[in-house]
Residue, then its C-alpha position, 0 to 999 in steps of 0.5 A: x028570114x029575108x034579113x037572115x039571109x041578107x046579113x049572111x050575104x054581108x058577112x061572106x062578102x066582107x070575109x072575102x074582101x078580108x081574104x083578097x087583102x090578106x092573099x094580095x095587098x098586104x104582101x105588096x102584091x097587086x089584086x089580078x083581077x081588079x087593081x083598084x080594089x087592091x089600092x082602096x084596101x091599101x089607102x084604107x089599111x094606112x088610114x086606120x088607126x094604130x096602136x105602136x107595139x112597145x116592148x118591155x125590153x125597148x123600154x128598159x133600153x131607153x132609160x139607161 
């Protein structure tokens, strides 16, 4: 039981990082109440690695 509630906890802290990102780093914005979490999230969210979206209409451009 005492796991239950110890991975519930993770789970609603990783839900609200997820929520203070979206509400404020990912608009550019600073986080009011702690602005080095906000910079963390950013360097983190640029670290991570992409897939680039390629459109079948961009690739039709480029073979003509």
């Amino acid at each position: 039981m005492l796991v239950v509630i110890i991975v519930m906890i993770l789970i609603l802290a990783l839900a609200g990082l997820v929520v203070a990102y979206v509400a404020y780093p990912h608009r550019g914005e600073e986080l009011p109440a702690a602005p080095w979490l906000g910079d963390a999230m950013s360097r983190a969210a640029e670290a991570a690695p992409t897939l680039e979206v390629v459109y079948a209409d961009d690739d039709a451009e480029q073979r003509h």
